[in-house]
C-alpha positions in Angstrom: 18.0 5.6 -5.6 16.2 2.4 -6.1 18.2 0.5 -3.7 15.9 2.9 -1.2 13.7 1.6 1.0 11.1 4.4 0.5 10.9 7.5 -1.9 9.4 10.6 -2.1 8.7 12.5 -5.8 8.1 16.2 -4.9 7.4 19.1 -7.3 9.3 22.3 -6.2 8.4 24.8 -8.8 6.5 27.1 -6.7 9.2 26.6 -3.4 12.1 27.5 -6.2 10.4 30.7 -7.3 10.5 31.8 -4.5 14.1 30.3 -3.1 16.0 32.6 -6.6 13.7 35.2 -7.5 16.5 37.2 -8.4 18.7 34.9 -9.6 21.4 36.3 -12.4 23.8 33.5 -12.9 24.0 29.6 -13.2 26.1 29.9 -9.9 23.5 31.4 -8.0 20.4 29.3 -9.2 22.5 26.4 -8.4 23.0 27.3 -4.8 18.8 28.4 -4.6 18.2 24.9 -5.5 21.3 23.5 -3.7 20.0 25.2 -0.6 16.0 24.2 -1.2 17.5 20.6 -1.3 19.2 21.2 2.1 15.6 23.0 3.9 13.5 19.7 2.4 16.2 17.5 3.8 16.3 19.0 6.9 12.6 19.0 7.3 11.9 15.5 6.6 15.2 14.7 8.9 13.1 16.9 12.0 10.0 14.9 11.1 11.4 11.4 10.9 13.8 11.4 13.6 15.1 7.8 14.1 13.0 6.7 12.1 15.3 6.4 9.8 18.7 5.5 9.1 19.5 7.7 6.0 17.7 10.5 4.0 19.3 11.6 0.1 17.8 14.3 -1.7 19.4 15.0 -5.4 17.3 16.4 -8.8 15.7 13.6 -11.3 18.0 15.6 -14.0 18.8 19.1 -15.1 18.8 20.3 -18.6 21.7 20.6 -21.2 20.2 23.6 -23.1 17.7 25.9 -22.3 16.3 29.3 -24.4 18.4 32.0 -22.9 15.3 34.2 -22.6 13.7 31.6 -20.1 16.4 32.7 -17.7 17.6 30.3 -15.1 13.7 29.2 -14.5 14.3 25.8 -15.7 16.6 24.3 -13.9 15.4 22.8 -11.0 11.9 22.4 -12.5 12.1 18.8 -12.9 10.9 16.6 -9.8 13.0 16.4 -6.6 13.4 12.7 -5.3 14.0 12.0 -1.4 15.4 8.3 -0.6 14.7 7.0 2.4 16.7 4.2 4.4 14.4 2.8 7.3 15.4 2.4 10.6 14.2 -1.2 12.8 10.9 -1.7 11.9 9.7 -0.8 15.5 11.4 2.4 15.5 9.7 3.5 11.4 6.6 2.1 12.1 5.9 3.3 15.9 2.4 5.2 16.2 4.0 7.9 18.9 7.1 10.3 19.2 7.8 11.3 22.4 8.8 15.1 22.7 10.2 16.9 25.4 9.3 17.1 29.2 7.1 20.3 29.6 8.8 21.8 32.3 11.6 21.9 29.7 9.8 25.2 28.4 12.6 25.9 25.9 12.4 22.4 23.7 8.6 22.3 24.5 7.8 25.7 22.6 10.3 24.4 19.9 8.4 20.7 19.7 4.8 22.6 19.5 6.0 25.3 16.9 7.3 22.9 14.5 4.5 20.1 15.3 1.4 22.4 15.6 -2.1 20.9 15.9 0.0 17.4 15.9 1.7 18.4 19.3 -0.2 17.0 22.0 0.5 16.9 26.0 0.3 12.9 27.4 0.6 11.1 30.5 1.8 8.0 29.7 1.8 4.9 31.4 4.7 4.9 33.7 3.6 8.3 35.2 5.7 10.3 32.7 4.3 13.7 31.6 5.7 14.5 27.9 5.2 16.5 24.4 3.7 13.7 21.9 2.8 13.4 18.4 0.3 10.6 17.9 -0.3 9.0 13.8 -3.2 6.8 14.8 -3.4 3.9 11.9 -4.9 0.2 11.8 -2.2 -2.5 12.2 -2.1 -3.4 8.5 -2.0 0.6 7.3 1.4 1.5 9.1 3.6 1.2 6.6 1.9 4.3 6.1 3.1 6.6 8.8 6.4 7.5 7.3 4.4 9.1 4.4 1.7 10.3 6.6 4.5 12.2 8.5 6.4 13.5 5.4 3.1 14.9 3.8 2.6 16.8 7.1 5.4 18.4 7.6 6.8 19.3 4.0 2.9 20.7 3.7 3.1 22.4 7.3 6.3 23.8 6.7 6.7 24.5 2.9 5.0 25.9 0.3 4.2 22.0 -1.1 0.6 21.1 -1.6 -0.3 17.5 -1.2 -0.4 16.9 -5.1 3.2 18.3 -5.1 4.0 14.6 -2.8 4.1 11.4 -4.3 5.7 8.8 -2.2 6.6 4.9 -3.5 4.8 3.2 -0.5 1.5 1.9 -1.1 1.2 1.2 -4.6 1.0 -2.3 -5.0 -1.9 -2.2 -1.5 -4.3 -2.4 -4.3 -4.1 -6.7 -5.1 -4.0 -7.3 -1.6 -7.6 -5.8 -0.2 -10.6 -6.8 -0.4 -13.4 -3.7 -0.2 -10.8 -1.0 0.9 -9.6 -3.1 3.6 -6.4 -6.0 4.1 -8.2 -9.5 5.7 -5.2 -10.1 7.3 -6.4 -7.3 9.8 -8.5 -10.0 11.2 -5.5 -12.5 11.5 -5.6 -11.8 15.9 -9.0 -13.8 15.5 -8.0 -16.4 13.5 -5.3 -17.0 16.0 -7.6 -16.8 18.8 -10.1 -19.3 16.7 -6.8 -22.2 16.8 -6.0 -21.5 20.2 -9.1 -22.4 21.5 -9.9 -25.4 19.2 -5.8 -26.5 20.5 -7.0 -26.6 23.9 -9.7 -28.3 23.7 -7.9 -30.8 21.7 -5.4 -31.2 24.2 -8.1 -31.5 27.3 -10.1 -34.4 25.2 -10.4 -37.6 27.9 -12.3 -40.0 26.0 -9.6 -40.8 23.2 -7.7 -44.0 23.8 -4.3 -41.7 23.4 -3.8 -37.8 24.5 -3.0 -35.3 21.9 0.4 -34.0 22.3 1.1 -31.5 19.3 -1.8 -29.5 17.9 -0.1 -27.5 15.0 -1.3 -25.2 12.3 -0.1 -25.7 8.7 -2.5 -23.2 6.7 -0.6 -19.6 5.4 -2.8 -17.8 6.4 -1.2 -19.1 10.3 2.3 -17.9 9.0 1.0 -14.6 7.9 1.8 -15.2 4.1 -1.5 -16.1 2.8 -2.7 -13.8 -0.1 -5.9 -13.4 1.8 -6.9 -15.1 4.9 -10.4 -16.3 5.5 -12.1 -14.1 7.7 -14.6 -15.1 10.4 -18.2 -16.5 8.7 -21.3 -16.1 10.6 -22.3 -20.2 10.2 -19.0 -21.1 11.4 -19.7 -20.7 15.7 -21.3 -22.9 17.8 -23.6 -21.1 18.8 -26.6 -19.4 17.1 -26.4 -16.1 18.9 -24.3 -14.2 16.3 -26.3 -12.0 14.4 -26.6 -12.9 10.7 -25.8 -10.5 7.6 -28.2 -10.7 5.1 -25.8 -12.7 2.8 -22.8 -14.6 3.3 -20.5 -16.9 1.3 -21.4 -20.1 0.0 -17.7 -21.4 0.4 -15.3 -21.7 3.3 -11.9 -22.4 3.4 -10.6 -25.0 5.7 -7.4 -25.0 7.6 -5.3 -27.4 8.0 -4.4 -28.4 11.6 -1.7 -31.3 12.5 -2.2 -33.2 15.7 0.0 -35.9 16.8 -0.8 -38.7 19.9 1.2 -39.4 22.6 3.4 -42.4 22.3 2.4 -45.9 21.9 4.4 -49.5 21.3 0.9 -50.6 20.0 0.7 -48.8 16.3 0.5 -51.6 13.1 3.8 -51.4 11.3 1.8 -52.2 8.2 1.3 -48.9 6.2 -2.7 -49.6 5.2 -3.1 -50.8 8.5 -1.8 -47.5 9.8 -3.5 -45.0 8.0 -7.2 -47.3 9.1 -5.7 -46.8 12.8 -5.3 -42.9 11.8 -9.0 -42.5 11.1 -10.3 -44.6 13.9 -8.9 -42.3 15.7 -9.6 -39.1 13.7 -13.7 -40.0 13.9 -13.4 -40.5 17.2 -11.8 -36.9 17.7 -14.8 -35.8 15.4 -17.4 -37.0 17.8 -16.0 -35.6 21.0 -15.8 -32.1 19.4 -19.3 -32.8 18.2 -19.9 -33.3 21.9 -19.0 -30.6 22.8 -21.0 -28.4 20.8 -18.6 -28.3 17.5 -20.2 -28.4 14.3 -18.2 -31.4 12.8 -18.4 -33.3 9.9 -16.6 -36.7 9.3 -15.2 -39.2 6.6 -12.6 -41.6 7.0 -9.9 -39.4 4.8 -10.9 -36.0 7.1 -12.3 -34.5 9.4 -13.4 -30.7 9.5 -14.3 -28.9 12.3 -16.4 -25.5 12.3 -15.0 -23.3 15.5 -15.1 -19.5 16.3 -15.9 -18.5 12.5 -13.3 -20.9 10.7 -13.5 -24.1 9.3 -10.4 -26.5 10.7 -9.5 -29.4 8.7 -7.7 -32.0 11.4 -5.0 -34.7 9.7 -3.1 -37.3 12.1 0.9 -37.3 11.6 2.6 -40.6 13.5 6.9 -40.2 13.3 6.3 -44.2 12.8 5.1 -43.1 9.0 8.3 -42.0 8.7 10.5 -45.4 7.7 13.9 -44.9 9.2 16.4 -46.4 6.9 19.6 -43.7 7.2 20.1 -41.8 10.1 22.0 -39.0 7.8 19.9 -35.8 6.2 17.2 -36.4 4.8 17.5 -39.5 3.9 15.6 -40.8 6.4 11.9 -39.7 5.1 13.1 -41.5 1.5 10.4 -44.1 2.1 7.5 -42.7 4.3 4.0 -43.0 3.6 2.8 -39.7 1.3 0.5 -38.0 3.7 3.3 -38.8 6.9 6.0 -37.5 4.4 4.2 -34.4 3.2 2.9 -33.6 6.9 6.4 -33.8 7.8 7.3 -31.1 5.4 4.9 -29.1 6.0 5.0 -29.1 9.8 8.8 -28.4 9.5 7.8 -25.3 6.7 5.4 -23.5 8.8 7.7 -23.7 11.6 10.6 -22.1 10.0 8.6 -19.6 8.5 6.7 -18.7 11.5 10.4 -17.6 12.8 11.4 -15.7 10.0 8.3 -13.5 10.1 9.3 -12.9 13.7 12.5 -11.5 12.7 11.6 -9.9 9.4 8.3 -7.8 9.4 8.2 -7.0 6.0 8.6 -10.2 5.2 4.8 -11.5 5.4 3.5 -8.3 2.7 6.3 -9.5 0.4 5.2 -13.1 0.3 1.7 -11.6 -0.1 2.7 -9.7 -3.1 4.8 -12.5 -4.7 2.0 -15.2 -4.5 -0.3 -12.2 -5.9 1.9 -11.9 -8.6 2.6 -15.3 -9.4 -1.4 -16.3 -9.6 -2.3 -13.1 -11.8 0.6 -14.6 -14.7 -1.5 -17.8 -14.2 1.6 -20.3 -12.8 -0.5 -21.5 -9.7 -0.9 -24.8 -11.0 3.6 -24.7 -11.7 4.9 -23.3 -8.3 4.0 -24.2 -4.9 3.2 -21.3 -2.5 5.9 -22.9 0.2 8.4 -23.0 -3.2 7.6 -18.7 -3.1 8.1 -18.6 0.3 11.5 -20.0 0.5 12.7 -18.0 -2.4 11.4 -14.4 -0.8 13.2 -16.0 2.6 16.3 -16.5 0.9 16.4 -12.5 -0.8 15.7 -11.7 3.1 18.5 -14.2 4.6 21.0 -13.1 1.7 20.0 -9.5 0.8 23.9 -8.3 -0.1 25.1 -6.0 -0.9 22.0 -4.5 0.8 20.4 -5.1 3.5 17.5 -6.9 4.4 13.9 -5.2 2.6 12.0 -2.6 4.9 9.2 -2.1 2.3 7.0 -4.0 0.7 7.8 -2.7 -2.5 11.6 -2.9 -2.1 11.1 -6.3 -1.5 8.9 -7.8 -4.5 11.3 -5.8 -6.9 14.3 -8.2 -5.1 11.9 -10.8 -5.5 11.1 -10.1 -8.9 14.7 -9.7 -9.9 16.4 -12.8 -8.0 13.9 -14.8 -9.9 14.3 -13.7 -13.5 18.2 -13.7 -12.5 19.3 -16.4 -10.0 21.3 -19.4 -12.3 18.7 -22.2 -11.5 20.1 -24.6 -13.8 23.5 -24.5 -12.5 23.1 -23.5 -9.0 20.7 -24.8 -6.1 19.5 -22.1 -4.0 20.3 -22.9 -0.6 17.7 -21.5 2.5 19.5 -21.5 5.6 16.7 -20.2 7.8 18.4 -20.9 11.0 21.7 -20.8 10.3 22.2 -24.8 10.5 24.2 -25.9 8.0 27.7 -26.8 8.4 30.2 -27.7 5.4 29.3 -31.5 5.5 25.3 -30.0 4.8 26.6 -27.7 2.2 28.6 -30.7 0.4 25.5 -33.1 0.8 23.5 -30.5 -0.7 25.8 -30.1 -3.8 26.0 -33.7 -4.2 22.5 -33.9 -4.5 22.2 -31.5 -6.8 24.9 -32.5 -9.4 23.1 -35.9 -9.3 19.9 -33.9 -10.1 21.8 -32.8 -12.8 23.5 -35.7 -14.3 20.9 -35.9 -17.2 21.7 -32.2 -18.5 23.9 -33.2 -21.5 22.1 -35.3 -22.9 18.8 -32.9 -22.9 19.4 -29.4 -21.4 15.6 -29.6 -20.7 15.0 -32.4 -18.7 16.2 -31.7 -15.6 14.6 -32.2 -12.4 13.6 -30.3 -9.8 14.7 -27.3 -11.8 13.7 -25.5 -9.4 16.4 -26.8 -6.9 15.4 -25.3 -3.3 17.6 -26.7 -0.4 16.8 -26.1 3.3 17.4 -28.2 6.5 14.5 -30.4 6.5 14.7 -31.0 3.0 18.4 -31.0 1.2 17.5 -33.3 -2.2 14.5 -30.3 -3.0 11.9 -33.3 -2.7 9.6 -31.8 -1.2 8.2 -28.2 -3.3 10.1 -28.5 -7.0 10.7 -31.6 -7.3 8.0 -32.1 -9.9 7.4 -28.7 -11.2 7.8 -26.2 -12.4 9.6 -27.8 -15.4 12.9 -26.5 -16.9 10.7 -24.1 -19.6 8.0 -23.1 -17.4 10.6 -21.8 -15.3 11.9 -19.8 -18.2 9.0 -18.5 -19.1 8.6 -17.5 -15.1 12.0 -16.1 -15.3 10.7 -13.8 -18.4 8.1 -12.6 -16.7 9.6 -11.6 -13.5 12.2 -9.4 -15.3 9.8 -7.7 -17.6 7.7 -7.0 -14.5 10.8 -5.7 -12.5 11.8 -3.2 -15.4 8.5 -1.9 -15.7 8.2 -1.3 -11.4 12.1 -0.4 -11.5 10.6 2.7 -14.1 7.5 3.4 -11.9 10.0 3.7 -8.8 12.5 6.0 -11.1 10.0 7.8 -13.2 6.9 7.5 -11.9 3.7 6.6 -13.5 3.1 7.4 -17.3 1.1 6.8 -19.6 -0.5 3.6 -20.1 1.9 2.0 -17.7 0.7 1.9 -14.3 1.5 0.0 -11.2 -1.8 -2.2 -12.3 0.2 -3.1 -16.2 2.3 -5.3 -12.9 -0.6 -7.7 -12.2 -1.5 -7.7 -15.6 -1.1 -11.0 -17.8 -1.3 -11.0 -21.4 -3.5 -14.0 -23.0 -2.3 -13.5 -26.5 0.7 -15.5 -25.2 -1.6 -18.6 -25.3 -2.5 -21.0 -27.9 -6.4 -21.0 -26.5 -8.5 -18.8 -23.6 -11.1 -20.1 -21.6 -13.3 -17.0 -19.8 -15.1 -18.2 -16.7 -18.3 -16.2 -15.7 -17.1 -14.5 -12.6 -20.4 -14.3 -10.4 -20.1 -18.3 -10.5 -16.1 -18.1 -8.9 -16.5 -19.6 -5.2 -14.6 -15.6 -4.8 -15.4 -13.3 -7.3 -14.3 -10.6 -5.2 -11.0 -11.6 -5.3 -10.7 -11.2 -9.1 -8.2 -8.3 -9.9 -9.2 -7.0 -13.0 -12.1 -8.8 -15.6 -10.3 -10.5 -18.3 -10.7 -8.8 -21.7 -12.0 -11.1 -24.6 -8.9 -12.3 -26.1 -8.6 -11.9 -30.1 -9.2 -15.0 -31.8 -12.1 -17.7 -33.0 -14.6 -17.8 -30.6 -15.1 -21.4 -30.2 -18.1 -21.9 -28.1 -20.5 -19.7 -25.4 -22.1 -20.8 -22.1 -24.5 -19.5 -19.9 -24.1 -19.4 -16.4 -25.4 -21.9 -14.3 -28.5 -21.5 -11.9 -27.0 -24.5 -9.8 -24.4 -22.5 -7.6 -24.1 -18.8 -6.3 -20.9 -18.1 -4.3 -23.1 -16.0 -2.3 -26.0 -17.2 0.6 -29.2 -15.5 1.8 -29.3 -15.8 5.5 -32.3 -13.1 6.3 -35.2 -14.4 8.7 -37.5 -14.9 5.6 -35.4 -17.4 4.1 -32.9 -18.9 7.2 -35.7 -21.2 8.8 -32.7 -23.7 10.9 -29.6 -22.7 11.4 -28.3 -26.2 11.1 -29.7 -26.7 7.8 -28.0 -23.3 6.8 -25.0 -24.6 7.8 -25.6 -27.8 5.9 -25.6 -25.8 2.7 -21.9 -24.6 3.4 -19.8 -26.1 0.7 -16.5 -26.4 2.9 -12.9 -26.4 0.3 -15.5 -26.6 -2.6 -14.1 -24.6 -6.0 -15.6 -25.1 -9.0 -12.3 -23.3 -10.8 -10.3 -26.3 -9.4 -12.7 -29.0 -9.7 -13.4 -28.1 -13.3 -9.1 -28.1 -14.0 -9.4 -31.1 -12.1 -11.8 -32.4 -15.0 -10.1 -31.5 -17.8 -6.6 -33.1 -16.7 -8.3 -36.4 -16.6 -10.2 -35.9 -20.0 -7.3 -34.6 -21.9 -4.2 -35.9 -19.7 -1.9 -35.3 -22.9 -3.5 -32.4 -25.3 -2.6 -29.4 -23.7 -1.1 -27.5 -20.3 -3.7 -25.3 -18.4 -2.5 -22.3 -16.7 -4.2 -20.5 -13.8 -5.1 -18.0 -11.1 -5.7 -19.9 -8.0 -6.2 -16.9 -6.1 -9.0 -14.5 -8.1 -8.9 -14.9 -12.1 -11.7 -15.8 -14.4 -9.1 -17.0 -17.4 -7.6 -19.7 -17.9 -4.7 -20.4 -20.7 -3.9 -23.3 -22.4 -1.2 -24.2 -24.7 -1.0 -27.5 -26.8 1.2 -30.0 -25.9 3.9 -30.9 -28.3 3.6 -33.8 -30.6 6.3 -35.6 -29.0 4.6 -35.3 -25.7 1.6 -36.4 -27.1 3.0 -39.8 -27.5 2.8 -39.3 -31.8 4.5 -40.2 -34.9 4.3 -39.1 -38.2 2.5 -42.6 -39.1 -0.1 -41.3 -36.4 -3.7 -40.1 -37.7 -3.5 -36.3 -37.4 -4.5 -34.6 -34.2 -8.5 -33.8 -34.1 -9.6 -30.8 -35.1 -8.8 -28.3 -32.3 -12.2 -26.5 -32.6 -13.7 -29.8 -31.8 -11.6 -30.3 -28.9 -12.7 -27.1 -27.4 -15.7 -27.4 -28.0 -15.7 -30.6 -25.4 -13.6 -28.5 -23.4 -16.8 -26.2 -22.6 -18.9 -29.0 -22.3 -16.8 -30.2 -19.7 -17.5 -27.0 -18.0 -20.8 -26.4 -18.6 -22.4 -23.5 -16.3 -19.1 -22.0 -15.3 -17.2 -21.6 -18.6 -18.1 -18.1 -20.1 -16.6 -18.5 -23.5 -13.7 -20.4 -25.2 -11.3 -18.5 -27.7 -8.7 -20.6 -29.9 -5.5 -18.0 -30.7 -3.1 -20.7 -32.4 -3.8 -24.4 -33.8 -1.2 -26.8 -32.5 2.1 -27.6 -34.0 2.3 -30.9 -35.9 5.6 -31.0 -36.0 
């Protein structure tokens, strides 16, 4: 019943009472509860129409022994479990059934009697006159409406209460909203923000060359981003908004390509290129700034507040890419870094932008993944375009099932092909547009055996071990080919299939004890050799913090108080805003202090230990020691410093934002 799209848990003892009151043998109670199966089946099938595909109703389990004196009142008494198969998503998730025509009086009394106060009479757009039933939901709530449906009519037309229903739907809703609501509801204005800054882009007349290609890279454009930024009040051009009484110190900045019309007149020279590139990109600045923009400029970027979001503009030239081979992928071997990686990325966001076209579920299951990735603390290990291909390829290659229809279908598959997929001896290979041919396939084999070669001689240093193929990229260069390393990976891997044993059991059994559908998102930091607790109200988005981490056991090393320097939140009432522009001055645009203070400690302990953490909302960090051998020791060596000295600098580095530091194990000398 897992493989499911959707379940429903329903508790019949009441509907079974009265279904074999009189009941006097095994036979007879069986074919009650046979027949009570049939009535909920046939209910839901009435309901759901084409909605779906396939509905299976069969008891959780009936007992081996029972006291005789109980009669025949036990069997059945477990829950009842419906499995759902989804239809098209357009068909499940539709926000009106159309009934009959009313001067069909027969099926009109019929649609009304079994619909009730849900049976309404419409006129709909092309004139027609018809029976309706309307489930009015926000865009990001109808994954909803199949439950919303069920509970109506198994309430309407049995004797279920709504405590009796518990369907496996929305669960996992919880890490993805912020106050009761999903950000990605406000997605249409984002949209609308790039379309407008795209335009004008394109209509610019005082740059020496024409933009030709105005292209989002950002997630949040793709629909995959955790949580897209939402509009913020200092980020129009003009002041007539009206202004909340706070708003947040920090805005996100999207990333926006833009590539110039051809000219024989670009330096070959690679320094000389990337000067021509900000010529142009602060020249770009100041006719947006003409035009009422809020800009601000440097010769590595330029950022442009627009419509409530912050766009961060980069220049990709095809000339940064050094032909050398005209086969594969061979021919970005030797491109500049930012032309190489724009390359990527441009060619990512396109591909995925088409998948979530085809595949609606396909955006929430990214969501989830990334959530759950971040809470386990790998952001810094596994690139969010590295998540996205894998969750593409469980959608491309779903067999023997089909494709997910659920969110929570798909981050079990997601779960599962992680912790089970063969990465060492197999590349996964995404074929989003069905482009590869056999001489692709063999290219992409060839590469990875030859990123294989070392394996014999150490099992664990292979790179990318991660090996993710796809058309604009068949040697995995550009997400894994660093990280995540052969052991991170396993420890991924370890996760992922304890988490999809524990959500396999909350499907099957439901939720029990002190494992809930929260234990998912739950990391445990005893599996670190130190903590480091970060005072949340000083996290550039505390409110995207799932849970407070608990105070790990261990030596408390060192406390902090929290700085007075930074708050992630503004005033902006009239007492306090006297210029709007020197509000806006105060924005700190891409500004984390989590990642600046990482940032920090990978240059002042480059070889001591690995840092692990929640890009997305945590207020932990883990660390583990390095081993000797990586620390570049012998036994001759002096010993390593003590390691309560160490973090002790380790707070001082982050002084004002570090909470308190907790050492759990002392490093291996060996």
């Amino acid at each position: 019943m897992v493989s499911a799209e959707y379940s429903i848990d329903l508790k019949l003892s009441e509907l079974l009472k009265q279904a074999r009151p009189s009941a006097t043998s095994l036979r007879a109670a069986g074919e009650a509860t046979d027949a009570v199966g049939e009535l909920i089946k046939s209910v839901l099938q009435q309901g759901l129409t084409d909605r779906t595909k396939m509905i299976r109703v069969l008891w959780r389990s009936t007992p081996s022994e029972w006291n005789i004196m109980d009669g025949f009142s036990e069997f059945g008494s477990s829950p009842l479990i419906v499995g759902v198969m989804l239809s098209l998503l357009e068909k499940s998730y539709r926000l009106v059934d159309i009934g009959p025509n009313p001067e069909n009086r027969d099926e009109a009394i019929k649609f009304r009697k079994f619909w009730g106060e849900k049976a309404e009479l419409r006129r709909f757009k092309d004139g027609a006159i018809a029976e309706s039933t309307v489930w009015e939901t926000e865009t990001w709530e109808r994954h909803t409406i199949i439950k919303r449906i069920a509970d109506y009519v198994l309430t309407k037309h049995l004797l279920l209460q709504q405590e009796d229903l518990t369907h496996v739907v929305d669960q996992l809703d919880f890490c993805l909203l912020v106050g009761g609501q999903d950000p990605v509801s406000s997605s249409g204005a984002l949209l609308e923000a790039f379309d407008t800054l795209a335009k004008q882009l394109r209509l610019l007349d005082d740059v020496p060359l024409k933009i030709s290609t105005v292209q989002p890279l950002d997630s949040a454009f793709r629909h995959t981003s955790v949580f897209p930024p939402e509009p913020h009040p200092l980020a129009y051009e003009k002041s007539s908004q009206r202004l909340p009484n706070f708003a947040a110190t920090c805005v996100r900045s999207l990333e926006v390509m833009i590539q110039l019309e051809g000219s024989g007149n670009w330096p070959l020279d690679p320094v000389a290129m990337e000067k021509t590139k900000s010529a142009f990109l602060l020249r770009i600045g100041e006719s947006l700034e003409d035009r009422g923009m809020f800009v601000t400029a440097s010769e590595d970027e330029v950022n442009v507040l627009t419509s409530g979001y912050s766009f961060l503009l980069k220049i990709f030239h095809e000339r940064g890419l050094v032909v050398q081979k005209q086969a594969g992928d061979s021919n970005i071997q030797s491109a500049p870094s930012e032309d190489k990686e724009l390359f990527f990325r441009s060619q990512h966001s396109s591909m995925i932008n088409g998948l979530h076209g085809i595949y609606q579920a396909y955006g929430p299951v990214v969501r989830l993944a990334k959530r759950w990735i971040s809470a386990h603390l790998f952001s810094s290990f596994i690139s969010e375009e590295a998540v996205e291909l894998v969750v593409a390829y469980l959608f491309l290659r779903p067999f023997p099932f089909h494709a997910p229809s659920s969110r929570v279908t798909g981050f079990l598959r997601f779960l599962r092909l992680l912790s089970s997929f063969d990465w060492t001896f197999s590349p996964m290979i995404v074929d989003i547009n069905n482009d590869f041919n056999l001489k692709d396939e063999k290219e992409i084999n060839e590469n990875f055996m030859l990123s294989r070669r070392s394996y014999e001689q150490n099992p664990h240093d292979i790179e990318p071990a991660m090996f993710l193929a796809t058309s604009y990229d068949k040697s995995s260069e550009a997400w894994t080919k660093q990280s995540p390393s052969k052991l991170v990976l396993k420890r991924i891997a370890s996760y992922a299939k304890s988490s999809a044993e524990l959500l396999t059991n909350l499907i099957i059994h439901g939720q029990s004890g002190q494992y809930t559908w929260e234990c998912l998102f739950r990391t445990p930091l005893s599996n670190y050799d130190a903590v480091i607790l970060l005072h949340k109200e000083k996290l550039c988005r505390p409110h995207h913090v799932l849970f407070p981490a608990e105070i790990p056991n261990g030596k408390l090393v060192i406390q902090g108080k929290p700085s007075n320097d930074f708050h992630p939140c503004m005033p902006l009432s009239k007492s306090v805003v006297r210029s709007l522009h020197d509000t806006r001055d105060k924005l700190l645009v891409n500004f984390d202090p989590t990642a600046y203070f990482l940032r920090d400690l990978k240059c002042a302990f480059p070889m001591t230990f690995k840092l692990w953490h929640d890009s997305i909302g945590g207020d932990a960090i883990g660390l583990t020691w390095e081993s000797s051998k990586k620390r570049g020791r012998d036994e001759d060596d002096e010993a390593m410093p003590d390691p309560t000295s160490i973090l002790k600098e380790v707070g001082d580095v982050g002084k004002g934002l570090v909470r308190s530091v907790h050492l759990l194990k002392a490093p291996k000398l060996e």
